[in-house]
Structure formats: C-alpha cells, structure tokens
C-alpha positions as CSV (number, residue, x, y, z in Angstrom):
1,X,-35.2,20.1,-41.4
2,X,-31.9,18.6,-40.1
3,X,-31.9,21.3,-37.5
4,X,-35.3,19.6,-36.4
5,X,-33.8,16.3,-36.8
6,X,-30.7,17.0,-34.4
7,X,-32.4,18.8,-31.4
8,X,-35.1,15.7,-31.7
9,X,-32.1,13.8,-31.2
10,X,-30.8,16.0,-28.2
11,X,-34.5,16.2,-26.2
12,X,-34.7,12.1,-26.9
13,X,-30.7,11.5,-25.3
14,X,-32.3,11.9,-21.8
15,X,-34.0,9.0,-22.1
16,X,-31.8,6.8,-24.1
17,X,-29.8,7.0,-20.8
18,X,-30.6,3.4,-19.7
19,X,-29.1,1.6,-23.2
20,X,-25.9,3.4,-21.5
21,X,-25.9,1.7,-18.0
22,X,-22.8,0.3,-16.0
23,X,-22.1,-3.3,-16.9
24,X,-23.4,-6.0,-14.1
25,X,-22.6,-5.2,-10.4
26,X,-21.4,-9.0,-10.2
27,X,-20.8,-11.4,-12.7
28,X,-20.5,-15.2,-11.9
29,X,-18.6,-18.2,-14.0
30,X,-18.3,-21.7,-13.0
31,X,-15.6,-23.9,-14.6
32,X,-14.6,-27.4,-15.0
33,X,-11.6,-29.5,-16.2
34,X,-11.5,-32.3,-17.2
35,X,-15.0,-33.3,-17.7
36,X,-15.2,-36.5,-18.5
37,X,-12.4,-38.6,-15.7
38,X,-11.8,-42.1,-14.1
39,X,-14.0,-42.3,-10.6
40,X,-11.5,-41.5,-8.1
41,X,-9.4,-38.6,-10.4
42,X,-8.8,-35.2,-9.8
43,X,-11.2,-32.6,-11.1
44,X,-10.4,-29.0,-11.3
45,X,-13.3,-26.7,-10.2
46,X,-13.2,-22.7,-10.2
47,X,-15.7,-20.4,-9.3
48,X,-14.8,-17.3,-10.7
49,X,-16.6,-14.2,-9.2
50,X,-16.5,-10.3,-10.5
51,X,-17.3,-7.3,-8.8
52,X,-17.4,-3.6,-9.5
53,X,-15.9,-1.4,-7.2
54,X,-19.3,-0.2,-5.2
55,X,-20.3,-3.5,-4.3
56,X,-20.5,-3.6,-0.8
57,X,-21.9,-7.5,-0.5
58,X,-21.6,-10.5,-2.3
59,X,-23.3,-13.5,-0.3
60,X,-24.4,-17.0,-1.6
61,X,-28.2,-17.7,-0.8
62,X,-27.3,-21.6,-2.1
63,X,-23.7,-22.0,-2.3
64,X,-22.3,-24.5,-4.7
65,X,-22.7,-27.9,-3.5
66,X,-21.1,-31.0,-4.6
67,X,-22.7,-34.6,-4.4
68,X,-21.2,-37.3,-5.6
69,X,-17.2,-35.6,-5.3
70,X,-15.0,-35.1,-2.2
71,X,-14.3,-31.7,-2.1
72,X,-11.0,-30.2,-0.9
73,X,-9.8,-26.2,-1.0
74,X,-7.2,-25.1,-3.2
75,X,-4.9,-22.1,-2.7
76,X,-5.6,-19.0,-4.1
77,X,-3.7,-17.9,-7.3
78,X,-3.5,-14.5,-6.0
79,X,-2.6,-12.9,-2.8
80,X,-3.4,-9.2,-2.9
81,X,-6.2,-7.3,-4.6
82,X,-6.8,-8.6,-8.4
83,X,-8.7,-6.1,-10.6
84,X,-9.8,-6.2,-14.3
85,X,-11.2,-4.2,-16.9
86,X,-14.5,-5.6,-18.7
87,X,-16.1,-3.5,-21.5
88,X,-14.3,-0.5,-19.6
89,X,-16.0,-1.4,-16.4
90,X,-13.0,-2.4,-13.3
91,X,-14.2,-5.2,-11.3
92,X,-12.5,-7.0,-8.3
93,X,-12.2,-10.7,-8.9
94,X,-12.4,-13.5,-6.7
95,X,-11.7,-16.8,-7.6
96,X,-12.5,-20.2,-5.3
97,X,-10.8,-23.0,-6.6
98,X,-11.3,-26.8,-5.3
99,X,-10.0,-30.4,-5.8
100,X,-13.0,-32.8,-6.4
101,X,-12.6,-36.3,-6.7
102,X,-15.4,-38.5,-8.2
103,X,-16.9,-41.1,-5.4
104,X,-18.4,-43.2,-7.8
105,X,-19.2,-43.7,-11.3
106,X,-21.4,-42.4,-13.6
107,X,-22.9,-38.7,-14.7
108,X,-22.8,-36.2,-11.3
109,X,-24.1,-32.9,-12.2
110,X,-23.1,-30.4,-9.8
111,X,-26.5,-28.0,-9.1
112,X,-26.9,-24.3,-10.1
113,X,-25.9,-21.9,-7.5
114,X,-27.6,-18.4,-6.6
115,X,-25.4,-15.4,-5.5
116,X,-26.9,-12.3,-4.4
117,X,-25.2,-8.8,-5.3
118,X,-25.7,-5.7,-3.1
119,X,-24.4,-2.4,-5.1
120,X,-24.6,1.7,-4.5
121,X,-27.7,2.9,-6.4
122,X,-26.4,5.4,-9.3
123,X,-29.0,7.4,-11.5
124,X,-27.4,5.3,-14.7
125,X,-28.0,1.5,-12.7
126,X,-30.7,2.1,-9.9
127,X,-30.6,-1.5,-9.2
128,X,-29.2,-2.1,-5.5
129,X,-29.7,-6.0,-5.7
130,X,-28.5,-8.2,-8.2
131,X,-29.6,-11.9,-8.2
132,X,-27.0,-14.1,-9.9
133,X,-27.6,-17.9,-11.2
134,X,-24.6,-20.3,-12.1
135,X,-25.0,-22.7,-14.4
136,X,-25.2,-26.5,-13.6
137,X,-22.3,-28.6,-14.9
138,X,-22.2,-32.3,-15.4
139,X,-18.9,-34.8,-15.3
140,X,-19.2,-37.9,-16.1
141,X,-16.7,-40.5,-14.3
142,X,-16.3,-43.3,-15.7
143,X,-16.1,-47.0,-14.2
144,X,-12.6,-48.6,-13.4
145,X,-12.2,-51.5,-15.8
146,X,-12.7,-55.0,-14.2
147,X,-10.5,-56.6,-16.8
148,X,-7.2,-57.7,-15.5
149,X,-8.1,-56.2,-12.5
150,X,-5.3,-57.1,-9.5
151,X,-7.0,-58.9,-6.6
152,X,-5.0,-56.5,-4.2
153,X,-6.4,-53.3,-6.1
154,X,-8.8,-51.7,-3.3
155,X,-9.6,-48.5,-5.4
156,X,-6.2,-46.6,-5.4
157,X,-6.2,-43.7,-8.6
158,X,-2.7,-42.3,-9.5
159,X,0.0,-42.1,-10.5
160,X,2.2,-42.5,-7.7
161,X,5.2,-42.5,-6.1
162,X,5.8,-45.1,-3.7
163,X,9.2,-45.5,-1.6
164,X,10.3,-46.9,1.9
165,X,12.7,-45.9,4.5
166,X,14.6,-47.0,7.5
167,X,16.1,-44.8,9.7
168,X,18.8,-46.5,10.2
169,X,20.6,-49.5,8.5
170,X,22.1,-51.0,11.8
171,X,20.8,-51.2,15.5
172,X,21.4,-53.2,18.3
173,X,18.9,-56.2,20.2
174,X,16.8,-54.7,22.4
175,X,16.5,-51.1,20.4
176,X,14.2,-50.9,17.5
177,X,14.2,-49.3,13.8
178,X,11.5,-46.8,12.2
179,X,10.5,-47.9,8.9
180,X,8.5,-45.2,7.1
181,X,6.6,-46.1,3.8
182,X,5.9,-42.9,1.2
183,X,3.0,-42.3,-1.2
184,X,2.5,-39.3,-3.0
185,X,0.3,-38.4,-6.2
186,X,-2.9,-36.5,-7.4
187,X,-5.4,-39.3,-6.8
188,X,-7.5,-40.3,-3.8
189,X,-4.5,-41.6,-1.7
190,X,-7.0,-41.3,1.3
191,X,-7.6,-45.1,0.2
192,X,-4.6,-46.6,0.2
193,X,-4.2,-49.5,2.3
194,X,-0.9,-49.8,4.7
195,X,-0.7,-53.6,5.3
196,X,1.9,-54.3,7.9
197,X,5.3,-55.1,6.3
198,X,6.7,-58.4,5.9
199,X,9.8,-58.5,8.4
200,X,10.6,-62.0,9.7
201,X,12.2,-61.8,13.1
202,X,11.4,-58.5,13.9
203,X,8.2,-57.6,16.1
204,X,6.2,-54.7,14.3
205,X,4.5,-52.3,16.0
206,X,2.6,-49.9,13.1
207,X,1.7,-46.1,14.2
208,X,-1.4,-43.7,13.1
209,X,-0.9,-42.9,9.5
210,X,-0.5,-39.3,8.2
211,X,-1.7,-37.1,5.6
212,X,-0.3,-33.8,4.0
213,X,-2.4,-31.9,1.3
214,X,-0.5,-29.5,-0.7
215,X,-2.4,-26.9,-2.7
216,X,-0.8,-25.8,-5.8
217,X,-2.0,-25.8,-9.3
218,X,-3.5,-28.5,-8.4
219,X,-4.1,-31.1,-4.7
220,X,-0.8,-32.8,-4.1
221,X,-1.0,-35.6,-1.9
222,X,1.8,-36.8,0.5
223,X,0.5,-40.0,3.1
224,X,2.8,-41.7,5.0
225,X,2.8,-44.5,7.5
226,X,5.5,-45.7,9.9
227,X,6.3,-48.6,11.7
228,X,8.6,-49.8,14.6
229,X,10.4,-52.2,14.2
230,X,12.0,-54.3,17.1
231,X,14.2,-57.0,16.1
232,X,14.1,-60.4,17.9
233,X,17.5,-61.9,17.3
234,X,21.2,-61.0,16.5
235,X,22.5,-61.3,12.4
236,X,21.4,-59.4,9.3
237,X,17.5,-59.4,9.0
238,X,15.1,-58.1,6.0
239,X,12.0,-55.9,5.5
240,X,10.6,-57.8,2.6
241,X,9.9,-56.0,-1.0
242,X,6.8,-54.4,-1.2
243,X,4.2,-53.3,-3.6
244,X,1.1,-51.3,-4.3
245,X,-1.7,-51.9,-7.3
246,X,-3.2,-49.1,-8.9
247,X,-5.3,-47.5,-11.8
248,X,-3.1,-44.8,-13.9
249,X,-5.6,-42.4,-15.7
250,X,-3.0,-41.6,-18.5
251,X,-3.2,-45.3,-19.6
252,X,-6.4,-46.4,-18.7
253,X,-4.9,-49.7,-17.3
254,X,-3.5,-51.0,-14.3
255,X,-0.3,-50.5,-12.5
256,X,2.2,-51.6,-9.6
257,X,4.3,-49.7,-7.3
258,X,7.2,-51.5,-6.2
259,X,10.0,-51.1,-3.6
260,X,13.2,-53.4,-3.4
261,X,13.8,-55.0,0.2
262,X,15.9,-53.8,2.9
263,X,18.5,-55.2,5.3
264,X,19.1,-54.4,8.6
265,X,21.8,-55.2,10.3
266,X,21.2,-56.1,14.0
267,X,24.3,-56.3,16.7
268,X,24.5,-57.8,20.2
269,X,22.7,-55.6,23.1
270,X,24.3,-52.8,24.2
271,X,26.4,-53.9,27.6
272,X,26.4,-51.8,30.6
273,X,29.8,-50.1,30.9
274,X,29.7,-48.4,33.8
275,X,31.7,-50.0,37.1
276,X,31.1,-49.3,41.0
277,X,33.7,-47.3,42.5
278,X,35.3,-47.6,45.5
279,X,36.4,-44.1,46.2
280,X,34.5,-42.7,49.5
281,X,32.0,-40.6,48.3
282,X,32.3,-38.3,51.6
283,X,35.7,-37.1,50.1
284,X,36.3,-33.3,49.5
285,X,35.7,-34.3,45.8
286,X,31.9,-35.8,46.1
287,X,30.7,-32.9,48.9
288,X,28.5,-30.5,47.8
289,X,28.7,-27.2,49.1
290,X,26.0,-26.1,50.8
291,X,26.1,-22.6,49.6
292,X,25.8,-23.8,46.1
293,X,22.7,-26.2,47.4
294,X,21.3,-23.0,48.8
295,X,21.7,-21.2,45.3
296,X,19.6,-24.2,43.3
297,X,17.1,-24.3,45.5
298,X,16.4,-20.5,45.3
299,X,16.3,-21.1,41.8
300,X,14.0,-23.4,41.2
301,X,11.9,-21.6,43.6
302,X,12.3,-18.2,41.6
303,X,10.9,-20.6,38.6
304,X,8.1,-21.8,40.1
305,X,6.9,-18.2,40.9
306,X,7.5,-17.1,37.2
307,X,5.7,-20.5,35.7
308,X,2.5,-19.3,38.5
309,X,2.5,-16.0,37.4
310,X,2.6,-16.6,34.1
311,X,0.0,-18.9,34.0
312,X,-2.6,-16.8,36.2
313,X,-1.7,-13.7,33.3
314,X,-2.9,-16.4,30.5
315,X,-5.7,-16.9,32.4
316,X,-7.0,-14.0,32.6
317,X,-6.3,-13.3,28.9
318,X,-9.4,-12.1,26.9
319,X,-11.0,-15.6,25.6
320,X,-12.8,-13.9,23.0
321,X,-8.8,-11.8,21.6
322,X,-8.7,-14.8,19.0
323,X,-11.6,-14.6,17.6
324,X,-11.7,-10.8,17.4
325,X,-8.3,-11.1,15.7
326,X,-9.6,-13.7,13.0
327,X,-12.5,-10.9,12.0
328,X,-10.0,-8.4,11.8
329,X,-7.8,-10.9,9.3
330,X,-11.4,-11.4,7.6
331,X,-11.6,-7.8,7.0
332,X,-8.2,-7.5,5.2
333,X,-7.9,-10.7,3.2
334,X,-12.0,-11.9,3.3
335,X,-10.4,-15.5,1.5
336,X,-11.1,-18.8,2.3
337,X,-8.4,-19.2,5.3
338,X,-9.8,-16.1,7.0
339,X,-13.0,-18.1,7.2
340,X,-11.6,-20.9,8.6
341,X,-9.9,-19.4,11.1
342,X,-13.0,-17.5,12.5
343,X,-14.9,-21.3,12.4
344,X,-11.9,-22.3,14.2
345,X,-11.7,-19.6,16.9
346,X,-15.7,-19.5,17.4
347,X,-16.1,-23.1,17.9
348,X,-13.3,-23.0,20.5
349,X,-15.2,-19.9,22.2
350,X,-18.6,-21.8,22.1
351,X,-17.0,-25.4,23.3
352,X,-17.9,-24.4,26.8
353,X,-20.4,-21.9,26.7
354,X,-24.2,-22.6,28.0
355,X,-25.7,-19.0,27.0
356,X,-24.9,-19.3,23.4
357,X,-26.2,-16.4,21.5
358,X,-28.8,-17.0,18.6
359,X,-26.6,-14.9,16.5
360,X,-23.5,-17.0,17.1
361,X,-25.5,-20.5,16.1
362,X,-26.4,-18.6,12.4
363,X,-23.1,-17.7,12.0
364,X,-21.5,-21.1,12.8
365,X,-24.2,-22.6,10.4
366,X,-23.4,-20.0,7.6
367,X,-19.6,-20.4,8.4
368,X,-20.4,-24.2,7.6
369,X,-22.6,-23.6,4.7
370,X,-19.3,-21.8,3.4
371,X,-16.0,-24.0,4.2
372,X,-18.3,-27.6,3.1
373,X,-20.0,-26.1,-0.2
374,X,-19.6,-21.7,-1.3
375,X,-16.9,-20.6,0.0
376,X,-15.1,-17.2,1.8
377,X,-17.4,-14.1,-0.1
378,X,-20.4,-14.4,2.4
379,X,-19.6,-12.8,5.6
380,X,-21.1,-9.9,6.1
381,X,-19.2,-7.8,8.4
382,X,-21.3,-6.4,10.7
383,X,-23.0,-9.7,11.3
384,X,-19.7,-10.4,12.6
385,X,-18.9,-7.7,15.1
386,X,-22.4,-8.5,16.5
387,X,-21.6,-11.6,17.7
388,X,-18.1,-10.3,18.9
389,X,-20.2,-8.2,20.6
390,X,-22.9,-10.2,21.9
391,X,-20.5,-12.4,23.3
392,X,-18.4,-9.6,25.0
393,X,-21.8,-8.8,26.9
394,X,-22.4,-11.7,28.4
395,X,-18.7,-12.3,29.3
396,X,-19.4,-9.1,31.6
C-alpha cells in the first residue's frame, strides 16, 4: 500500500510543477519619508525596481507622476551593477530616487503607476509579460502657521544658512566691489527673495541669481546672488546688516537669518602715473626690425590658416556622433543621466531639422514622459538605433 502511495506521488510531481515556479520577473515598491511634512519641505521618494536576470524590458505604460510636489532627481546610491537574492531568486535592482517638495497644503496622493515586465519564457514560468501596479501613497502637508507670522516671510522652508561676502574690503573711487549673498539648506530656496542691499553711497548694480542642486542623501541647495557695488565718494562706507525670515520644520515656528554689516573702505581714484617722454622714438632703441616684423606677420597668418582649417574639420563633423555616443552610454549605465543626455543631444539634432522622423517625435515624448515623471528603465534599445538610423538616412 505505501508502494502505491509513493509512485502516486511520483506520477502527480509532473504536475505539481507550477506551485514550484520562479518568483516574479519584476517586482515594484514605492516609498515615502516623511509622510506627514510642512508645505514647502523635503520629501524623500524611491521607486525601488527588481528584476531577474532574463528580463530583457522593463518599461513604464504610466510612469509615476507627481501633482501637487516639485520634483527634482537624486543621485543614484549605486554606481555599478546591484544584485540581490530574494527567496533564492537574483534579481537586478534599480532604484529612482527624487526630492519632492509640497506646493501647497493639504493631502496629495501621488497615483498608482503601471510597469510592464518583458521576461524569457521557461517551461516552470511561461509568462513573457508581467503587468506590475504600484501602490498610491498619500502625504499630507500641512499649512504654515499664520501666528506670529513675519510680514517679510514670503514662503521660505529651512533651515538655512545665510552669509555675505565682499570681495574685497578696500577699493578705490571709480572701481567697484562684488558683494555676494549665500543661502543654502534642504528647503525650497527657489523662493527666496534677494532684495537689493542697503549700501548708502554706493550705486548697486544686482546680477542674475544662481542656483546649485547637490544630490546626496538628500537635495542640497546652494543659491547665490551678487551684486556690484560702485561706490560714490571717498571714506569708509557700509553694506547694512541683513536678514532673512523663515519657517524651520524642526520647530514648527518661525525664524531669522541674520548677517552683521560690512565696511568698505574706499580710497581716492587711482592717478595716472605714466609721463610723456622726450626721447626720439626714431632712435636705434624704438626701431623695429623689419625682419622681426616680417616674422609676426607670418605668424599670425600661419594662425589664421590653422583656426580656418580647424573650423571647416568641425564642420564637417558627424552632427548625429553625439547622440550616437549618448545611446551607447545608455547601453552601459541605462540610469537617469544617460537619459538626459540622449534628450539633450536629440533635441539639439532636431532644433533645425524640417524632415523630423515620426519615430524621433515618440521618442522625445517618451524621453519626456521619463525625466518629468518615470524615470531612466524605459528605453528600449532598438527603438533607439532606429531613430539613429532614421536620422542617418536622411542626412544622406
């Protein structure tokens, strides 16, 4: 009877198969930290995507999108190849991570997303396409108090680091001074108001601010204004003190950012010391050669031909080498900057083309789809070498 029992068992193992299938092709988690924050303050979000080894496409059909937030690209945490074991399945894993930064207060809920997962058939998993649905997420960012509000808040979220400074301490009438003003911090700096600085006696002349993200662990934010400063009289002048208002998270109140005064020191204009001389400038001493006049003027003729022919060579360079360069880079790294840079180099190839192929507008429209919502994973890369190709056909 147990002899029955185990060759039962061994006849029904065939089709028992399927309970022993591969884990998921793909697997999809979306994550978000804090979420509950003040409108204005940094949110961490990660999209964290797993796939086994014979995938060979991962593309979003609706890429994360994010109403409500400003959205800004973080670094990734890994630069090569970052493989892990699940349930003694190996999968590749991919991780997008972004800044976001509430617009306004109140519950944003960030939509599902739906990722689409291309794998080898197998006889254990005879699925080839795997549809994949993230979850939706909802942060809720709360109003700025109005109590005790500054009236020269406009919105600023820190903390922050403020500070101010001059070039130089001394100049002389007629010259000027840069004065540069500093903010840094996690919050939306993008709002921060420059007003011109108070600076009796000097005329002030402001230039185009600046920004600087720096991806980390988190968005970094370095802004920067400066200003010119020309002073109108002689004697020690100052750049008043100066201050920012804003909201610190960590306290849930109201701060200032100060910065003491400066001095500057301003001296008499610079005097013209040089005097006419009398010696006759057709003296052995003041006569060029003319040998050596013959020499520079071959020169700069021998110059001019090298500065002609090098320009005609970049001329006829291969307009589409960049772009074909940026695939390739796609290819090897297929990360967020790799997409970028093919954006970058097809929308300088298609600036001032007429006969734009119908292949090239879908790609610029996925590419965008991409960098403002999904992210790098879906390119496919033979969608890519058709347009390279496309291209190179009508170039001929």
């Amino acid at each position: 009877m147990v002899r029955w029992r185990c060759a039962a068992a061994l006849l029904a193992l065939p089709w028992g198969l399927p309970a022993f299938a591969l884990e998921p092709a793909c697997r999809v988690a979306i994550e978000v930290a804090p979420a509950t924050v003040w409108a204005g303050e940094q949110v961490q979000h990660r999209v964290t995507i797993l796939r086994r080894a014979d995938v060979s496409a991962v593309v979003w059909i609706e890429p994360p999108t994010f109403p409500g937030f400003r959205a800004e690209a973080l670094r990734a945490e890994n630069s090569g190849p970052d493989w892990i074991d699940r349930k003694g399945t190996r999968y590749l894993r991919f991780v997008e991570r972004r800044a976001l930064f509430p617009l306004r207060a109140g519950e944003l809920e960030l939509p599902s997303a739906r990722l689409s997962c291309r794998a080898h058939a197998t006889q254990f998993d005879p699925t080839q396409d795997q549809m994949l649905h993230t979850q939706s997420v909802t942060v809720l960012a709360r109003k700025l108090p109005t109590d005790d509000r500054p009236p020269d808040f406009h919105g600023l979220v820190g903390p922050i680091a403020l500070s101010r400074t001059l070039d130089s301490e001394r100049v002389h009438l007629g010259d000027s001074v840069q004065l540069r003003i500093r903010l840094k911090g996690r919050g939306n700096l993008w709002d921060a108001r420059f007003p011109a600085p108070g600076a009796p006696g000097f005329d002030v002349f402001p230039r185009a601010p600046k920004i600087e993200m720096r991806s980390g662990s988190s968005l970094e934010i370095d802004r920067s204004v400066r200003f010119d400063l020309v002073p109108r009289s002689v004697g020690t002048l100052s750049v008043e003190a100066f201050s920012l208002a804003y909201f610190d998270p960590a306290s849930g109140d109201y701060a200032r950012a100060s910065v003491p005064a400066l001095d500057v020191a301003v001296l008499p204009a610079r005097q013209n010391t040089a005097s006419p001389t009398n010696e006759d400038e057709s003296s052995p001493q003041k006569q060029v050669p003319l040998r050596y006049t013959a020499f520079a003027l071959a020169l700069a003729l021998g110059v001019f031909w090298l500065a002609a022919r090098y320009r005609m060579g970049a001329s006829r360079q291969d307009p589409l080498l960049p772009l074909e360069h940026a695939i390739r880079r796609w290819e090897t790294d297929r990360d967020l900057p790799a997409a970028r840079e093919i954006a970058h180099t097809l929308r300088s190839v298609l600036e001032h083309r007429k006969d734009v192929p119908d292949s090239a507008r879908q790609l610029t429209r996925a590419l965008e789809r991409i960098l403002y919502g999904a992210g790098a994973p879906g390119l496919e890369d033979e969608a890519l070498r058709r347009v390279l190709r496309e291209l190179r056909e009508r170039e001929s």
